[in-house]
C-alpha positions in Angstrom: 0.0 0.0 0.0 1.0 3.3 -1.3 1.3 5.7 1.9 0.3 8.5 0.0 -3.2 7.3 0.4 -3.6 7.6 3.3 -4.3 11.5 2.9 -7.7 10.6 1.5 -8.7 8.2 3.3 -11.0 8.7 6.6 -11.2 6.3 9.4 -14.6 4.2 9.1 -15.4 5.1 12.8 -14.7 8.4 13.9 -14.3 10.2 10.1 -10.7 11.3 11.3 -7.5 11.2 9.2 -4.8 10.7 12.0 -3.2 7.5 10.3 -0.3 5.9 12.0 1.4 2.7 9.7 2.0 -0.4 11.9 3.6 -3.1 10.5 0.8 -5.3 8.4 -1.6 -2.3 9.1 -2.7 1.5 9.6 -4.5 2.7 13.0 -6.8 5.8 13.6 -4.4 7.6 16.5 -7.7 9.7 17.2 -9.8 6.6 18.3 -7.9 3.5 18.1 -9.2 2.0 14.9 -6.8 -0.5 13.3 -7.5 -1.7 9.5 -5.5 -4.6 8.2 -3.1 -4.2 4.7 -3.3 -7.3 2.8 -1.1 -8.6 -0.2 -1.1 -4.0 -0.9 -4.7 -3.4 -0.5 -6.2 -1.6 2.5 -9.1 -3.1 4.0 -11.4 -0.3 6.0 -13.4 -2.6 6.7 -11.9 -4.4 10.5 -15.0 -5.5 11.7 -17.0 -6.3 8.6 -19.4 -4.0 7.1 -22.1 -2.5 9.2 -26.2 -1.8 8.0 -26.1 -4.4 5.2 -29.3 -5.4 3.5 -30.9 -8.2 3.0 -29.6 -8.4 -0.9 -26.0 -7.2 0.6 -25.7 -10.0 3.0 -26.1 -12.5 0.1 -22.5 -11.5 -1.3 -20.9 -13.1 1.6 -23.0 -16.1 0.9 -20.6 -19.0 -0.7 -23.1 -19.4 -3.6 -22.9 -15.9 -5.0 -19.4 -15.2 -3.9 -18.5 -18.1 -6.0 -21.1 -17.0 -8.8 -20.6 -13.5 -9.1 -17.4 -12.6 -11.8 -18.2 -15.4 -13.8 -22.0 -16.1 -13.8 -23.5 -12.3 -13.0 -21.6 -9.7 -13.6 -20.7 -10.5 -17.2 -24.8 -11.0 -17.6 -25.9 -7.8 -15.8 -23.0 -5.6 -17.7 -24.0 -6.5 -20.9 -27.9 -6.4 -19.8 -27.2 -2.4 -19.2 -24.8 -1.3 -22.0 -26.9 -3.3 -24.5 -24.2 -5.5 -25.9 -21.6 -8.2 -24.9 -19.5 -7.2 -22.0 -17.5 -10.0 -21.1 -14.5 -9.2 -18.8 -11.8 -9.3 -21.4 -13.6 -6.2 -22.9 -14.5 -4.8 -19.6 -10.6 -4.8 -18.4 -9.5 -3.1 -22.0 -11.9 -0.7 -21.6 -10.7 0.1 -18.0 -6.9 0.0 -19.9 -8.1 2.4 -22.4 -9.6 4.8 -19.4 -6.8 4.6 -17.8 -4.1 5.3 -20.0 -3.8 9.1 -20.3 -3.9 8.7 -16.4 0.0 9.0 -16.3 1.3 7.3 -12.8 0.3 7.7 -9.3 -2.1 6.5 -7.0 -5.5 5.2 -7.5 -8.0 4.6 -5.2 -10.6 2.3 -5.7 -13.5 2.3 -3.2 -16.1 -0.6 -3.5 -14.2 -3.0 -5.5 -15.9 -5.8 -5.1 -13.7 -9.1 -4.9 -10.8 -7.0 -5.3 -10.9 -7.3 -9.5 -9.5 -4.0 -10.4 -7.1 -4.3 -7.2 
């Protein structure tokens, strides 16, 4: 994990941005929270996510984590941009997004399974 991220990045329980870097992880000195870094990718998440819905709570289900790259994303992508969206094409689009970006760091909130990570 990039350190210069940290910057834009708010602690999940207080909103604070008084980040000290532990070794393996990154904890709120204003109230103590401590988020794991895992394989480069941040998790803000320590406790699991809070106020999920019924439909949320089925991602963490084994059946639809399992089912969810392969079976319904490449479905519901295609569904609303009206033509074959497969995740090949996804990724080169994202490529082709991305390409003026220059270098840096890139923050992606809600990723999913981690697919752009």
């Amino acid at each position: 994990m990039d350190a210069e991220i940290l910057q834009w990045v708010v602690c999940p329980q207080c909103a604070e941005r008084a980040w000290q870097i532990e070794r393996a992880a990154v904890r709120c000195q204003a109230c103590g929270c401590r988020c794991l870094v895992h394989n480069e990718v941040l998790n803000l998440l320590p406790n699991g996510p809070h106020f999920l819905t019924a439909a949320q709570r089925t991602n963490f289900t084994l059946p639809v984590a399992w089912g969810y790259e392969d079976l319904w994303r490449r479905r519901s992508l295609s569904l609303l941009s009206g033509q074959p969206l497969g995740l090949d094409r996804e990724l080169a689009l994202l490529d082709d997004w991305m390409a003026d970006a220059g270098s840096g760091v890139f923050l992606d909130l809600a990723c999913s399974h981690g697919l752009y990570a």
